[in-house]
C-alpha positions as CSV (number, residue, x, y, z in Angstrom):
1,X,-233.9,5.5,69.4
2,X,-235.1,5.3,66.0
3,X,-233.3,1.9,65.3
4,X,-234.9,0.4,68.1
5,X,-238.3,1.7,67.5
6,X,-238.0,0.2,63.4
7,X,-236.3,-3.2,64.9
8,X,-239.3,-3.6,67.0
9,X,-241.8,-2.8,64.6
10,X,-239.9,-4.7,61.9
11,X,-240.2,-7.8,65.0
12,X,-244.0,-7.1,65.7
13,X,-244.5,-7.9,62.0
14,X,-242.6,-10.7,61.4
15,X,-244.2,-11.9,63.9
16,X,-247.4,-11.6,63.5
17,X,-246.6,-13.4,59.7
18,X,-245.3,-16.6,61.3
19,X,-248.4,-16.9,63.5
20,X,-250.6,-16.2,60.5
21,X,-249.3,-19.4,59.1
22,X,-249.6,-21.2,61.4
23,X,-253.1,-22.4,60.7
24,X,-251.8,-23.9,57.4
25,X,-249.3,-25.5,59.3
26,X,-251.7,-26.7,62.1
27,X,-254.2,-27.9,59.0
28,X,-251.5,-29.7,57.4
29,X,-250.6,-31.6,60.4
30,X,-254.3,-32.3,61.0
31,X,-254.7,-33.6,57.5
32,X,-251.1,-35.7,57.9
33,X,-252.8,-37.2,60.9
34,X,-256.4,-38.2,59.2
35,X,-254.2,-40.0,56.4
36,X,-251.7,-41.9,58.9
37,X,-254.9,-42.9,60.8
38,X,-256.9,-43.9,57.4
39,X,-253.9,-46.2,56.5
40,X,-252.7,-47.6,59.6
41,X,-255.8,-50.5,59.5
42,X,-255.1,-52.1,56.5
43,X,-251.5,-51.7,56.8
44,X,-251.3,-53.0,60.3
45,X,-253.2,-56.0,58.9
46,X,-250.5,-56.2,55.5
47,X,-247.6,-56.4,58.4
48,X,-249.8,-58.9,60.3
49,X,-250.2,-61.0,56.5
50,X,-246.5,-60.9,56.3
51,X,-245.4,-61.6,59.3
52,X,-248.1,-64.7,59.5
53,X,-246.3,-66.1,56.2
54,X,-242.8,-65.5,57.7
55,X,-244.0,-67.4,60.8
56,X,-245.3,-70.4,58.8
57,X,-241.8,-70.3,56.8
58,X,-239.7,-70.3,60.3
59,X,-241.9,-72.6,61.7
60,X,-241.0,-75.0,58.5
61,X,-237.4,-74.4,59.0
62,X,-237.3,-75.1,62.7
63,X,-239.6,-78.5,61.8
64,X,-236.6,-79.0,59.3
65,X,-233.9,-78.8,61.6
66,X,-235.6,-80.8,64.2
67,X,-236.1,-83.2,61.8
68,X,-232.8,-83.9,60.8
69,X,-231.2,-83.7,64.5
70,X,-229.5,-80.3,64.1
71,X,-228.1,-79.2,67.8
72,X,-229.2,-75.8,66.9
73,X,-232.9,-76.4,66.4
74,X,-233.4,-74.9,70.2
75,X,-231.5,-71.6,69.2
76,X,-234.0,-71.5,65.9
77,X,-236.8,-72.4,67.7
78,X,-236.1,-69.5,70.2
79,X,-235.6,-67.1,68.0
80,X,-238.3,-68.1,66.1
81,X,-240.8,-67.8,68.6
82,X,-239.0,-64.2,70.0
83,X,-239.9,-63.0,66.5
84,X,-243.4,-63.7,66.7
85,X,-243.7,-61.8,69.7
86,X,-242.2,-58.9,68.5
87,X,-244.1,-58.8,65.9
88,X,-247.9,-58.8,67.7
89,X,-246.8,-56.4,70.5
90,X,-244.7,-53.9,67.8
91,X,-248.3,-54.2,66.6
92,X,-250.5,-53.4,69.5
93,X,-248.0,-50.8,70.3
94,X,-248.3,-49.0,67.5
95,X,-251.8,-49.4,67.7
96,X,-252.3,-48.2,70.7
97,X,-249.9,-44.9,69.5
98,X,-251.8,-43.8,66.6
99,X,-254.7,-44.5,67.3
């Protein structure tokens, strides 16, 4: 009877530690969320910069391709354009998840 008395207690305490943590834990998680939101603008609009670049690049290389009368320039061009896409709605969905 003893035992069970000392486990309990020994329970009751332990417990009580892990919830007095978890206010650090709950501020940390707080604090990870301000920075994710403070740096998701202007790296949304770094991804955007790149992507915009890549675009122009693809769009040179389909412009290529057409040019020279490859019979793949329909498979590049779709792709192409697929990528852009992706690219503004992987945007606006993240968007819309953080913040």
């Amino acid at each position: 009877m003893k035992k069970r008395v000392f486990l309990t207690l020994i329970a009751a305490v332990l417990a009580g530690a892990a919830m007095a943590q978890s206010g650090d834990g709950l501020k940390g998680i707080v604090d990870a969320t301000t920075m994710v939101r403070n740096y998701f603008k202007p790296l949304t609009e770094l991804i955007y910069a790149v992507g915009a670049v890549t675009g122009l690049i693809g769009g040179i290389k389909v412009y290529q391709k057409f040019s020279s009368g490859d019979p793949e320039t329909s498979k590049t061009a779709a792709s192409w354009f697929g990528a852009c896409i992706f690219l503004v709605v992987v945007g606006v969905v993240l968007q819309s998840f953080f913040l």
